[in-house]
LOKERO-169913 format. One record per residue (C-alpha): residue number from 0; x, z negated, y; residue in three letters. Coordinates in steps of 0.05 Angstrom, whole numbers, plus 5000, padded with zeros to 4 digits. Example, Ala and Ser with C-alpha at 12.3 -4.5 7.8 and 13.67 -1.06 7.14 Angstrom:
[rec 0; [5246; 4844; 4910]; "ALA"]
[rec 1; [5273; 4857; 4979]; "SER"]
//
This chain:
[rec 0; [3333; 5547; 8096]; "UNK"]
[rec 1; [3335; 5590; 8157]; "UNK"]
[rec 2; [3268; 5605; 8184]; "UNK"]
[rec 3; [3247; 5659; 8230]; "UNK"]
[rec 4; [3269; 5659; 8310]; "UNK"]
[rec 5; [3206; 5677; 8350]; "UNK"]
[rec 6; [3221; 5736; 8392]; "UNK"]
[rec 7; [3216; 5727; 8450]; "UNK"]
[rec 8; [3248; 5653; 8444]; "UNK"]
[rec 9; [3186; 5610; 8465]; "UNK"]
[rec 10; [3150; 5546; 8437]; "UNK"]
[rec 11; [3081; 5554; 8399]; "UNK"]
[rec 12; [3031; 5524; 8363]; "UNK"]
[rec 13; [3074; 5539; 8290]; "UNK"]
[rec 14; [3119; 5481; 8319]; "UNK"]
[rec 15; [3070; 5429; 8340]; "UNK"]
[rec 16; [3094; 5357; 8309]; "UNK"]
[rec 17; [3026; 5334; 8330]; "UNK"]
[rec 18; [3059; 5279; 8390]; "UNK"]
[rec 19; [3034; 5302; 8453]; "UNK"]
[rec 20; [3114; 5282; 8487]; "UNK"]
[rec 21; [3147; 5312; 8436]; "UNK"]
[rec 22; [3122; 5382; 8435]; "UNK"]
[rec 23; [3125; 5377; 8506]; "UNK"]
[rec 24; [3197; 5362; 8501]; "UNK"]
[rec 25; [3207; 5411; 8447]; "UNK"]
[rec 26; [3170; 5466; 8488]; "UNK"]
[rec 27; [3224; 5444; 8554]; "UNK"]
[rec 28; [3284; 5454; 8498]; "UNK"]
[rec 29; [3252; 5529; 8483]; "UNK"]
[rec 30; [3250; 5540; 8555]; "UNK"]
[rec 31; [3329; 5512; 8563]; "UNK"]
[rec 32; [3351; 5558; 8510]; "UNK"]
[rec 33; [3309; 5622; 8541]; "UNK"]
[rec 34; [3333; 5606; 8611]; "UNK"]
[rec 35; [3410; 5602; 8582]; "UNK"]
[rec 36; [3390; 5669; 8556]; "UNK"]
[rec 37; [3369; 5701; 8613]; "UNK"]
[rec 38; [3417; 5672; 8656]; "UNK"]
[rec 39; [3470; 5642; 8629]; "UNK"]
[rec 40; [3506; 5592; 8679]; "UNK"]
[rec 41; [3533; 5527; 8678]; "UNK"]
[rec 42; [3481; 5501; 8717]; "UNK"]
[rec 43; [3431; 5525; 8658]; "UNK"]
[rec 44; [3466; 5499; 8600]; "UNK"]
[rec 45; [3476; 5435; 8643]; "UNK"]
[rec 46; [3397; 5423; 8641]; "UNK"]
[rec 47; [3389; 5446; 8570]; "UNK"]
[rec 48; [3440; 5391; 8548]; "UNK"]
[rec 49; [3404; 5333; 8589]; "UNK"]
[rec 50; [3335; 5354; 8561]; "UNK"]
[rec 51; [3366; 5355; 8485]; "UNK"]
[rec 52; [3394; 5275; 8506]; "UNK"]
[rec 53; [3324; 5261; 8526]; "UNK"]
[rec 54; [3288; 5284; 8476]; "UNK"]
[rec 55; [3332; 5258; 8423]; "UNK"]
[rec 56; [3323; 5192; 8445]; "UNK"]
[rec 57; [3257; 5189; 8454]; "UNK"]
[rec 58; [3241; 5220; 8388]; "UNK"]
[rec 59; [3296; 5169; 8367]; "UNK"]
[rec 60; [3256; 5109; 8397]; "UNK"]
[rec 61; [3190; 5128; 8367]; "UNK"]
[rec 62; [3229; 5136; 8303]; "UNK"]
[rec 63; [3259; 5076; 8305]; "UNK"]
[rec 64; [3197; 5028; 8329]; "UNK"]
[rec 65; [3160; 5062; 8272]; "UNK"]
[rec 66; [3209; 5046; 8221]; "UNK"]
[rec 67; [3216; 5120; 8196]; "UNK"]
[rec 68; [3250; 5117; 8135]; "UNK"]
[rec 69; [3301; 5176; 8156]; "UNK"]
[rec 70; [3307; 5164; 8220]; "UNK"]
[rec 71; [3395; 5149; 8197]; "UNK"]
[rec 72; [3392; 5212; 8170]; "UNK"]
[rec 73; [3355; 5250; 8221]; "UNK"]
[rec 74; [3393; 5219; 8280]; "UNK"]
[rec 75; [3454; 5240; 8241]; "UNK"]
[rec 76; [3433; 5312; 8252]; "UNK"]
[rec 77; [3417; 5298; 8333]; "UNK"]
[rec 78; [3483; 5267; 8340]; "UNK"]
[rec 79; [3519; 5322; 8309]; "UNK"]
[rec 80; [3486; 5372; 8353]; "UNK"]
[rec 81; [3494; 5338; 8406]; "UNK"]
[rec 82; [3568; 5345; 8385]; "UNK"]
[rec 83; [3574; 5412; 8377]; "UNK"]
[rec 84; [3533; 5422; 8445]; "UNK"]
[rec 85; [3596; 5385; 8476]; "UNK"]
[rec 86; [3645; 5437; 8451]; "UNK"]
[rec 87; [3614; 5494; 8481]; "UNK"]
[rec 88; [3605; 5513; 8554]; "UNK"]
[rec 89; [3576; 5571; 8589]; "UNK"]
[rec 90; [3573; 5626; 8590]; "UNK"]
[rec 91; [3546; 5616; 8526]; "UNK"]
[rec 92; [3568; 5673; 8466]; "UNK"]
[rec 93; [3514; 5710; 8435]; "UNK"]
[rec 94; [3536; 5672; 8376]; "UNK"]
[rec 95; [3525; 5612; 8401]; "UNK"]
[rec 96; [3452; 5625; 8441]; "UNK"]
[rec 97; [3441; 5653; 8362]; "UNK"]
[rec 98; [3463; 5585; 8330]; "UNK"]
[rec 99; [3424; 5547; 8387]; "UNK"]
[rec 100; [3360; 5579; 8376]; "UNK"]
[rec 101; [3363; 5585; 8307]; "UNK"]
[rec 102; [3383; 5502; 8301]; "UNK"]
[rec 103; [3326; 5480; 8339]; "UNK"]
[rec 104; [3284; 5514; 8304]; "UNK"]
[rec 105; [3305; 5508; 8235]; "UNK"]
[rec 106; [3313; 5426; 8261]; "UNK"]
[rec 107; [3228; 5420; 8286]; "UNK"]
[rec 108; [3205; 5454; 8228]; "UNK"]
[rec 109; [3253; 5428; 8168]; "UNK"]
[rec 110; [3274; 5370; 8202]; "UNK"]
[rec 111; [3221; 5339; 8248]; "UNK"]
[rec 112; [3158; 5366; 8208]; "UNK"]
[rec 113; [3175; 5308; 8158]; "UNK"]
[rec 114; [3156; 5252; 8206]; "UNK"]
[rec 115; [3087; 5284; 8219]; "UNK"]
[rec 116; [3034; 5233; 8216]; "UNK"]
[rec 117; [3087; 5169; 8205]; "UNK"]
[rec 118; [3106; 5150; 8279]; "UNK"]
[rec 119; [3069; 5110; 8325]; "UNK"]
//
C-alpha cells in the first residue's frame, strides 16, 4: 500500500519507530532525498547512498541481536534497495526522486513500524 509523501519531503513525528538512532537516521535519509531534490549532484546522491548503508546496518544489527523474527525478510527489502540505488546515478529522474521518496516511506511505515517495541 502506498502511503502519502509529505510535501515538502521532511521527517516527522508520523514516522517515529520509537529508537532514538533510528529516527535520527531516518530523519538524515529525508534530508538525503530533499537535498538530491534540490540539488541534484553526484556528490548528493553519493551521501544519500552512504547514509542508506549505515542505517541499514545498524537497524540490521539491532535486528539481528534482538532476534527479530523478520529481520530475513526485512533485510531482503534493504538489500534490494540498496540494489536498485546502485543502478541509478545522478542526476536523478523525477521518476526516480518519486520512487525514492515514496520507498522510504512506504518502507518506515509498512516495513519498519512492525519491529516497534521488539528490538533492544
Amino acid at each position: 500500500m502506498a502511503h502519502p509523501i509529505p510535501k515538502p519531503f521532511k521527517w516527522s513525528n508520523e514516522f517515529e519507530v520509537f529508537y532514538a538512532n533510528l529516527d535520527d537516521e531516518h530523519r538524515g535519509l529525508f534530508d538525503g532525498i530533499f537535498a538530491c531534490g534540490e540539488a541534484n549532484t553526484a556528490e548528493n546522491y553519493g551521501a544519500l547512498v552512504e547514509k542508506v548503508k549505515t542505517h541499514f546496518a545498524n537497524e540490521e544489527k539491532m535486528m539481528s541481536s534482538s532476534n527479530y523474527a523478520n529481520f530475513a525478510t526485512h533485510k531482503q527489502a534493504h538489500d534490494e534497495f540498496v540494489g536498485k540505488c546502485g543502478g541509478l546515478s545522478a542526476p536523478l529522474s523525477d521518476d526516480n526522486l518519486i520512487y525514492l521518496q515514496q520507498w522510504l516511506v512506504d518502507h518506515i511505515k509498512g516495513i519498519d513500524f512492525k519491529y516497534k517495541g521488539k528490538l533492544n
